[in-house]
C-alpha positions in Angstrom: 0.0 0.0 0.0 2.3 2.5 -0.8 1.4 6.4 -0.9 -0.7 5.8 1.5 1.1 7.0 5.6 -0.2 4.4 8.2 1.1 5.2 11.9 3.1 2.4 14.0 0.7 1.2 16.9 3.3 2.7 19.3 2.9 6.1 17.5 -0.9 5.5 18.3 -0.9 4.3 21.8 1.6 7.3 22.9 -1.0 10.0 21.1 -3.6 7.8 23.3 -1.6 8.4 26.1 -1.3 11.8 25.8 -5.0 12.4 25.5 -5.6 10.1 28.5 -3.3 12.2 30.4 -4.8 15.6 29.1 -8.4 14.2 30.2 -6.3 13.2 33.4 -5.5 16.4 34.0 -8.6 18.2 33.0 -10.6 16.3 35.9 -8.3 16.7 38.3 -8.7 20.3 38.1 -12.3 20.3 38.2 -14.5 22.0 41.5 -16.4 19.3 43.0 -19.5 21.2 41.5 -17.8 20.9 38.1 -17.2 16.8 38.5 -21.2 16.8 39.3 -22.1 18.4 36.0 -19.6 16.3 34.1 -21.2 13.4 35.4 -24.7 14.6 34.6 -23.3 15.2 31.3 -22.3 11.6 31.0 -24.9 10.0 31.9 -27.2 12.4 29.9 -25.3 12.1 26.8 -25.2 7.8 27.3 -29.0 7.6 27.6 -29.0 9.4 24.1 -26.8 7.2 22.7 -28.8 4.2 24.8 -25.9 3.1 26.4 -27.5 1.3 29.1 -24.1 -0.2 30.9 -22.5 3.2 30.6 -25.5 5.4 31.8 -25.9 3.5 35.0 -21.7 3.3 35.3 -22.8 7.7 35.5 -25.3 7.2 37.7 -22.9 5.1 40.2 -20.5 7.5 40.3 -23.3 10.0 41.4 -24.6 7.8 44.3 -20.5 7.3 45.5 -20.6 11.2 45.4 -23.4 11.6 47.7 -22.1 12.8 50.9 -24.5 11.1 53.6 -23.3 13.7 56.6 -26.6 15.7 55.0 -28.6 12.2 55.0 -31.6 14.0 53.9 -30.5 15.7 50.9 -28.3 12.9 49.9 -31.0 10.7 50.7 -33.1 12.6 47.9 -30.3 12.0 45.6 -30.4 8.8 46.5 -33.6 8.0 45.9 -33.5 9.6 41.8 -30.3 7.8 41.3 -32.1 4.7 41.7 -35.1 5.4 40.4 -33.0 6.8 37.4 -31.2 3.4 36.6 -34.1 1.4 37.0 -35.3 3.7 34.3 -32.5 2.8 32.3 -33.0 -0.8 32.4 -36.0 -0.4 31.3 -34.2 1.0 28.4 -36.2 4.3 29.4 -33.5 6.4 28.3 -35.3 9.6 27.2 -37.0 9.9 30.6 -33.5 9.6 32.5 -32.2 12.2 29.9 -34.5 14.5 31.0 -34.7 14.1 34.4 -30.8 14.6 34.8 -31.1 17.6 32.2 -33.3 19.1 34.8 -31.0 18.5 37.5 -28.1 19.3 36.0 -29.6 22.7 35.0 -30.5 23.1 38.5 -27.1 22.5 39.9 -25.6 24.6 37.2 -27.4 28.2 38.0 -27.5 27.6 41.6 -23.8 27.7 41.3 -23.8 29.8 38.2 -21.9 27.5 36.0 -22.7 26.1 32.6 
């Protein structure tokens, strides 16, 4: 195949690299607040794609987050988490979407992020 510039693997793997260590980075610099919308993000852009294992990975991270010192706040979390991955094992994905799209948008101006 000549003409035609293929990369080794091992000029692929260290670009990988690279970009696993930028995204690295990137979330290690991120407010708590900021990791929360990231999340929503994920889990709102897997229920589009119907991602069913990755949404409720999204949605496991957000229960782990919950800080149960404030048990009845977090308790309220909690409860949508759940309620939101059986939801997506229903394969309920648009109703997830939205529900998180309204949370997220709630966390987002009462902290005045985007």
């Amino acid at each position: 195949m000549e003409g035609i510039a293929l990369k080794s693997p091992r000029g692929y793997f260290r670009e990988k690299n690279a970009f696993g260590d930028y995204k690295k980075n990137e979330i290690m610099s991120l407010t708590p607040v900021q990791l929360i919308l990231k999340l929503y993000d994920y889990v709102i852009v897997n229920c589009r794609r119907h991602d069913a294992t990755k949404a409720i990975a999204g949605l496991t991270q957000l229960i782990a987050a919950l800080n149960f010192d404030y048990k009845e706040v977090a308790l309220g979390f909690f409860k949508i988490y759940r309620y939101c991955q059986d939801r997506v094992r229903k394969e309920k994905f648009e109703e997830v979407a939205e529900l998180i799209g309204e949370l997220r948008s709630a966390w987002a101006q009462a902290f005045k992020l985007s």
